[in-house]
Every structure is written in structure tokens, then in C-alpha cells.
N, C-alpha and C positions, 0 to 999 in steps of 0.2 A: 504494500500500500504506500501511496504516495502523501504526505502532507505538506500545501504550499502553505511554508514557513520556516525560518531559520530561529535560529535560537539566542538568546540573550540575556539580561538579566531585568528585561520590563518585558511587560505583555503592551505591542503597538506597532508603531512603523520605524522602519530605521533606513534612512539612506545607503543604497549598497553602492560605489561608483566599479565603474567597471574595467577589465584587465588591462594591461599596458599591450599584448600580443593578441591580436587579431585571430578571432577562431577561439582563442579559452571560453571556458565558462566559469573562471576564479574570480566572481564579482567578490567584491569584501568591503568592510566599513569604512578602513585605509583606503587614505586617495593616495596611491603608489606613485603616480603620475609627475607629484613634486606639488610645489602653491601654481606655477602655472598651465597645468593640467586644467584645461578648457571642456573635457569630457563633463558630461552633467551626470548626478547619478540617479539611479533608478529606486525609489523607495520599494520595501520590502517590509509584508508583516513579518515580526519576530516574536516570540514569546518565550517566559523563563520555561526552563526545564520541568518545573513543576507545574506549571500549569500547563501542559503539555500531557503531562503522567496523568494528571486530571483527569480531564476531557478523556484520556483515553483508557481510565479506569485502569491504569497501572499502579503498583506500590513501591515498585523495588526494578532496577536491572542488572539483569544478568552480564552482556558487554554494551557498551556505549563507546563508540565512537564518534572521536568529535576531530573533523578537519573542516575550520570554520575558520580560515581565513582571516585569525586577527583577533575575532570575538571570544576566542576564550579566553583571555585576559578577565569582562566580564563574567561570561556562562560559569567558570568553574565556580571563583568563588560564590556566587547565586547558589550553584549547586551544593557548596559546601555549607553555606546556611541554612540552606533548603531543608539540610540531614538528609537529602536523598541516599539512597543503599544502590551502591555499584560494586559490584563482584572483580568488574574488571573493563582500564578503561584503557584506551587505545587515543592518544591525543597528540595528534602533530601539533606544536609549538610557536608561531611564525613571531621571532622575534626583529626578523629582519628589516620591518617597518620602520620608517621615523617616527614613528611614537611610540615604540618598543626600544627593550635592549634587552642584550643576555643576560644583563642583570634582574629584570623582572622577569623571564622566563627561568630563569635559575629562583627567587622567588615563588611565582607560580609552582614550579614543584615542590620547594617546603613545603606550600600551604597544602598540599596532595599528602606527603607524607606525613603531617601533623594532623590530618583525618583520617588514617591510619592504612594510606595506599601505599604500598612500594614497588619503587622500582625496577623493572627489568629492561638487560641493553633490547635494543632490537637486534635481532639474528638474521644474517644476510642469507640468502637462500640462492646455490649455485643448481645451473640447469643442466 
């Protein structure tokens, strides 16, 4: 099943602007573009995590992955207030932005491990 909506830490719209490379579909909240990026962005409903479980009559998940493009900076903590129960989460990082650093993604996983999630490297997988 499909649901049009991304995720965040308010239930509403949030400006997505859209990718630097022609043909992605990596819209994100980050204008990657610079201040003079002329691109307009395309507003998008979002809602938190929990009201999301809501609506869908969930209590708890089993895995949750999250490659959201910048927004978990907000989503996770939301989720960690939340008390949401996640078994196991799978979450690419994107510190890369100007208004990120490795130091808030570094950050961002304390606050993961201080909710009592740990760590594992990713395992590269040869064909």
C-alpha cells in the first residue's frame, strides 16, 4: 500500500524543493541548490510518525526504515518522544547538507543509542 505523505515531526505541509540532477526523485526539505537556486518547491503533506501508527491502527514496529532526505534530523527525535517501539531501524543519515554537519549526525545517533538502539556497521554484500 501506498500512502501520499512523508514524514516529520508536525502533522501538515512542508515545502519539498527538488533534486539538483534531472530525472531523480530525491525531493527533500534542503534547498541543495545553494541561496541562489531559482527552483520553487513543491509543498508536500507530512505527518509525525505517530500519527501515522494512528490512522493506521499500528502500536509498535517491527523494521522502519527511514531515507528521508534531511528530515530525520526532525522524525527521529518526534519518534523518540513519541516512545514509539522499533525493533529495528535502518536510517541513512544525510549530513551532507548546509544545514547539517557530522556533528549533528554523530549527535542524532547518541540520541538513538540513549533510547536504547545500537548500533550495527552496514555489511557490504559482494556478487
Amino acid at each position: 500500500m501506498f500512502h501520499d505523505c512523508g514524514i516529520s515531526n508536525f502533522d501538515g505541509l512542508l515545502d519539498f524543493y527538488p533534486p539538483r540532477r534531472r530525472g531523480s526523485t530525491h525531493f527533500s526539505q534542503e534547498r541543495r541548490g545553494g541561496m541562489f537556486d531559482r527552483r520553487r518547491p513543491e509543498p508536500g503533506r507530512v505527518q509525525r510518525l505517530a500519527s501515522i501508527m494512528q490512522t493506521l491502527g499500528h502500536r509498535r514496529i517491527d523494521v522502519l526504515k527511514l531515507d528521508v532526505e534531511g528530515a530525520e534530523f526532525e522524525a527521529v527525535p518526534d519518534l523518540i518522544a513519541s516512545g514509539i517501539e522499533v525493533d529495528q531501524l535502518l536510517i541513512e543519515i544525510h549530513y551532507q547538507f548546509h544545514s547539517r554537519s557530522f556533528r549533528l549526525g554523530l549527535a542524532l545517533i547518541e540520541q538513538l543509542k540513549a533510547y536504547g538502539m545500537r548500533c550495527f556497521p552496514r555489511l557490504a554484500a559482494r556478487i
